[in-house]
Backbone bond lengths (Angstrom), bond angles and torsions (degrees), N, CA, C in turn:
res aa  C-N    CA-C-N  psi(-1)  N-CA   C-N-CA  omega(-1)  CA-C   N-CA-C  phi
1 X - - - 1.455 - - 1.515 112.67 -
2 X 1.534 119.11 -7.90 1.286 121.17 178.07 1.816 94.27 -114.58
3 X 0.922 122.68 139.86 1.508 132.92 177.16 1.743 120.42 -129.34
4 X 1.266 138.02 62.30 1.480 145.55 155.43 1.410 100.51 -29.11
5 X 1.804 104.91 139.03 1.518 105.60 175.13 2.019 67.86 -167.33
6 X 1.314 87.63 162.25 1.667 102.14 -177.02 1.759 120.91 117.88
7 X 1.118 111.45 -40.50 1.411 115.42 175.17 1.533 117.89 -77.13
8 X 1.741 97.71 136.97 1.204 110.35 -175.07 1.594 108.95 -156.70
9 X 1.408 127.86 -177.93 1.206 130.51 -179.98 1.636 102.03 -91.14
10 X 1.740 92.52 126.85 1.728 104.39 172.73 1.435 88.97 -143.48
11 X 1.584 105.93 -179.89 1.059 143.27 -164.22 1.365 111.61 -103.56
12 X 1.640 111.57 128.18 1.741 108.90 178.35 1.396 115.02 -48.36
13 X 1.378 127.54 136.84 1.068 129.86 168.89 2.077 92.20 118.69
14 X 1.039 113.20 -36.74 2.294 124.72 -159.09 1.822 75.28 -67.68
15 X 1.201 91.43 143.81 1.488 121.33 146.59 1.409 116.46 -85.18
16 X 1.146 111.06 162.75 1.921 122.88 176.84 1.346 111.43 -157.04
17 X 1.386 116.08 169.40 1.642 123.87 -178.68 1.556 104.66 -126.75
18 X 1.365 106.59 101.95 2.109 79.54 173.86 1.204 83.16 -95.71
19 X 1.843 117.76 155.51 1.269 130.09 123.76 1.589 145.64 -76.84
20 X 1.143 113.45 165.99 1.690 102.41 167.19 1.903 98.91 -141.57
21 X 1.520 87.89 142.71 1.653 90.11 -176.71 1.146 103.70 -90.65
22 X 1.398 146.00 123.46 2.041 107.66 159.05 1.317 111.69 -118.07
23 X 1.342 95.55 165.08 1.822 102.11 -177.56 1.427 101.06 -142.26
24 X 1.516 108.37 65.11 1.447 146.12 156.19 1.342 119.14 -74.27
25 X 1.266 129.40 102.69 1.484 136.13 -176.04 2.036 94.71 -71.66
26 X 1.567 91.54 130.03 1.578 102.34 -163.69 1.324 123.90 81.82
27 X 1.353 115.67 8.78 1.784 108.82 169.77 1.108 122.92 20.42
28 X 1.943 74.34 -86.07 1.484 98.03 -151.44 1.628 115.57 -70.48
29 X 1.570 111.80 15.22 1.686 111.89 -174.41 1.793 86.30 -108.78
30 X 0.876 130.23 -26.61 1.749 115.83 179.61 0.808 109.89 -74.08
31 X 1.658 117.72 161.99 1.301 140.98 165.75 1.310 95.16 -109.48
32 X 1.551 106.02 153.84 1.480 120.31 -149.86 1.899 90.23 -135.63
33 X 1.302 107.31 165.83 1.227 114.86 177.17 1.411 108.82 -165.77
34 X 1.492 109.12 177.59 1.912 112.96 -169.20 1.728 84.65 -142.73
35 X 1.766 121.84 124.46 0.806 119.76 168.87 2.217 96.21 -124.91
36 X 1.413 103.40 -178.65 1.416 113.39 -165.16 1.571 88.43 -147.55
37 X 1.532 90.68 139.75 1.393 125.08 156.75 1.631 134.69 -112.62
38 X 1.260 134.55 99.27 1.462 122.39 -155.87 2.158 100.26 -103.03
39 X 0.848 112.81 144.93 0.802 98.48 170.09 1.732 151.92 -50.19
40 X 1.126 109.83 116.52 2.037 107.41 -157.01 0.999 118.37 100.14
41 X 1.893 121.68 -17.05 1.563 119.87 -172.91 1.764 96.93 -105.92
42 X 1.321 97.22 -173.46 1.701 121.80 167.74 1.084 90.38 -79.03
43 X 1.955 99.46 148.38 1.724 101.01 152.47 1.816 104.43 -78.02
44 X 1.720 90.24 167.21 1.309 114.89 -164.70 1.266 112.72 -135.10
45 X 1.548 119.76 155.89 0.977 127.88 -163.98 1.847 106.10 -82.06
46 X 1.156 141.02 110.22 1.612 136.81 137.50 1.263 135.85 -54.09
47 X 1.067 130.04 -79.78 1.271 127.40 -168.02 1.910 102.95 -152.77
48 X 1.100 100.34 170.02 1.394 114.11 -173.40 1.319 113.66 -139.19
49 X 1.353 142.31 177.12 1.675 140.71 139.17 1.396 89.13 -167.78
50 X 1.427 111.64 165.43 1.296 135.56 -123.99 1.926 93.53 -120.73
51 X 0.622 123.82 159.34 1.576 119.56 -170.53 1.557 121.75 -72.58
52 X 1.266 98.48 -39.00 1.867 112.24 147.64 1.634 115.96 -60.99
53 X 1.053 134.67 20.15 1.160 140.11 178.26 2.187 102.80 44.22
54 X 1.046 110.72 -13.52 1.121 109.26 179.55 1.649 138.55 -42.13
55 X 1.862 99.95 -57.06 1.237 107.38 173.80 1.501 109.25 -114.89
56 X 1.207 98.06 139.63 1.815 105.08 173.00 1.584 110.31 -118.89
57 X 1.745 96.16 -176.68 1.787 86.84 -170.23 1.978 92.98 -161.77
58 X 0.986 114.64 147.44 1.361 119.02 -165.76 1.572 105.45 -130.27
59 X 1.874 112.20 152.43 1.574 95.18 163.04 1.627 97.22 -105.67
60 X 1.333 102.34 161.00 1.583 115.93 -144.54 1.467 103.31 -73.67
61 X 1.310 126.79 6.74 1.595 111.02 166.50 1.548 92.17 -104.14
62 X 1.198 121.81 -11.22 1.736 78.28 160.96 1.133 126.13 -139.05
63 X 1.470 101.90 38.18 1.291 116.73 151.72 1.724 125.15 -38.75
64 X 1.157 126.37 144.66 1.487 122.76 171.24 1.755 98.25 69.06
65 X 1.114 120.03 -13.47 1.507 117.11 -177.91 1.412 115.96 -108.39
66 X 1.455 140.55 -30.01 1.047 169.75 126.68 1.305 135.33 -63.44
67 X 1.404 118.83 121.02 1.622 118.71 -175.17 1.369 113.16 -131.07
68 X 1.187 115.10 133.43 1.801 112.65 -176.73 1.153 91.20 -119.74
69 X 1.298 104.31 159.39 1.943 145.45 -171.89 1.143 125.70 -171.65
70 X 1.645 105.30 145.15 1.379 95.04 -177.26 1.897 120.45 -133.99
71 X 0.538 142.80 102.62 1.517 138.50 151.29 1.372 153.03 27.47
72 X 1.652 120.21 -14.61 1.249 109.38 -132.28 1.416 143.08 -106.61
73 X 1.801 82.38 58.03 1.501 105.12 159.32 1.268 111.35 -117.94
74 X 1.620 114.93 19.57 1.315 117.50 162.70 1.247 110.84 -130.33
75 X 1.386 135.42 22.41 1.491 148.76 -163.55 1.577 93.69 19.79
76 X 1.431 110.90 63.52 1.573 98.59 164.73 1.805 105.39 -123.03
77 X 1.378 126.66 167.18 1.386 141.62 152.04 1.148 115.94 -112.85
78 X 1.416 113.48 141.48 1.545 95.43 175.79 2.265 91.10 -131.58
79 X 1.196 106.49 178.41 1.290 118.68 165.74 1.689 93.61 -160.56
80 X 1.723 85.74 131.05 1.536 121.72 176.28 1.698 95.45 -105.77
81 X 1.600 98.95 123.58 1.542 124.79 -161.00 2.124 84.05 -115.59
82 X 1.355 119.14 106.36 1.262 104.62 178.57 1.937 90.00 -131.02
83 X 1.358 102.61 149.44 1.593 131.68 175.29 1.721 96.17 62.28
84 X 1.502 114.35 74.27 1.642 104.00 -174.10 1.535 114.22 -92.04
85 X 1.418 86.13 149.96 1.497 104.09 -170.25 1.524 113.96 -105.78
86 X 1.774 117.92 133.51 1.570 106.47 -170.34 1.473 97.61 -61.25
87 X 0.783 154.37 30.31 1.621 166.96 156.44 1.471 102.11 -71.25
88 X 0.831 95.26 -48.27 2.116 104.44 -169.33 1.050 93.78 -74.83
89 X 1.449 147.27 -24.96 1.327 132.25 -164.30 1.850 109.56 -49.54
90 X 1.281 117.29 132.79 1.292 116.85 152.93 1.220 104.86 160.48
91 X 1.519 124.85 -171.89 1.192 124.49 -177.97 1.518 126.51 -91.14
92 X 1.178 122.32 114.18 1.739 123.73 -168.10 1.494 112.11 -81.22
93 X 1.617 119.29 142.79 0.866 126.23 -153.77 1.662 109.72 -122.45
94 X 1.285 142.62 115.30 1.041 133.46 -168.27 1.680 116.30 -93.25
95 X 1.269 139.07 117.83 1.569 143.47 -168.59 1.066 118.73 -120.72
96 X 1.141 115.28 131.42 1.906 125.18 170.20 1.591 116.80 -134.09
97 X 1.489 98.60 134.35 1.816 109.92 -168.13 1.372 100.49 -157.76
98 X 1.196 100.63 152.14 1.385 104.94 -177.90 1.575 128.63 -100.48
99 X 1.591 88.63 -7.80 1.835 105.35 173.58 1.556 97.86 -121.47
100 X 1.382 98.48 122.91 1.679 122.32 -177.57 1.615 113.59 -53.89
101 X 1.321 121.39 -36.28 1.376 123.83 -175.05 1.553 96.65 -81.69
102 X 0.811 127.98 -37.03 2.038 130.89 -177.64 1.604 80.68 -72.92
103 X 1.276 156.05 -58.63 1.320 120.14 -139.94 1.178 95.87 -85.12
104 X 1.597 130.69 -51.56 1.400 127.21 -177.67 1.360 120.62 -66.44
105 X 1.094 121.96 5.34 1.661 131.01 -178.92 1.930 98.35 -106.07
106 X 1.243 103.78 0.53 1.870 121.21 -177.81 1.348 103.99 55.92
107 X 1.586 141.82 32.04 1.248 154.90 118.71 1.335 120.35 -38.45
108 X 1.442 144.97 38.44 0.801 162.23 -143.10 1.440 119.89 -106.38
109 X 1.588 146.04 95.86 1.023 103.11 179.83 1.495 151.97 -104.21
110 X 1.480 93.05 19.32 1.895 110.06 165.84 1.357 85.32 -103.91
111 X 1.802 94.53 142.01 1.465 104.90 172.76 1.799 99.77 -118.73
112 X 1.028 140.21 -176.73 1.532 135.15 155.15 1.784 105.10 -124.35
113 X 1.168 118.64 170.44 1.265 122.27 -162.05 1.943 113.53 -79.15
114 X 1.718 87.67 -32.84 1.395 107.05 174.33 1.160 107.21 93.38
115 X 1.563 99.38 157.82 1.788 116.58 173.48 1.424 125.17 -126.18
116 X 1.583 111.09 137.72 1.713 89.99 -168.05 1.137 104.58 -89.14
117 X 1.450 135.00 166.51 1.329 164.20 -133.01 1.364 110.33 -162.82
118 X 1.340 132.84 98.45 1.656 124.16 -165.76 1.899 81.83 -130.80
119 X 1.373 83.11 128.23 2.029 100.26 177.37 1.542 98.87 -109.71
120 X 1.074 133.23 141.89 1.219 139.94 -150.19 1.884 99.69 -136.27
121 X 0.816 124.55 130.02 1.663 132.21 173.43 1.626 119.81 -82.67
């Protein structure tokens, strides 16, 4: 019900757009989030915003580098990936919950399948 499409191989420094589609009955009452998986590690928390699209929330490396938004009269999310670092490489994860501490705690319970993201040096 969550669908990522957007990730691809760029170059440190390229910007990118992933999206996520969902077809979550109540949208517009979740809060949505973008978490990452790199290879060998835990997934991790990215970014968040709030179901009112109002407030968002970042983890602090990519803060100021990354911006999420969401849509939702098009049940879409997006995250804007700008100045990327082969650091970022991994696979992004698209989330929807309706209690803010479960999504950013990656308690989540729409997951999306994800898209990989390869940052290149």
């Amino acid at each position: 019900q969550l669908v990522e499409s957007g990730g691809r191989l760029v170059q440190a420094g390229d910007s990118l757009r992933l999206s996520c589609k969902a077809s979550i009955e109540f949208f517009t009452s979740y809060n949505m989030g973008w978490f990452r998986q790199a290879p060998g590690k835990e997934r991790e928390f990215v970014a968040a915003i709030d179901w009112s699209g109002t407030n968002d929330y970042y983890k602090a490396d990519v803060k100021g580098r990354f911006f999420i938004s969401r849509d939702n009269a098009e049940y879409m999310v997006y995250l804007q990936m700008n100045s990327l670092k082969p650091d970022d490489t991994a696979t992004y994860y698209c989330a929807g919950e309706s209690n803010w501490g479960r999504l950013v705690a990656g308690l989540s319970e729409y997951w999306g399948q994800g898209t990989q993201v390869t940052v290149s040096s």
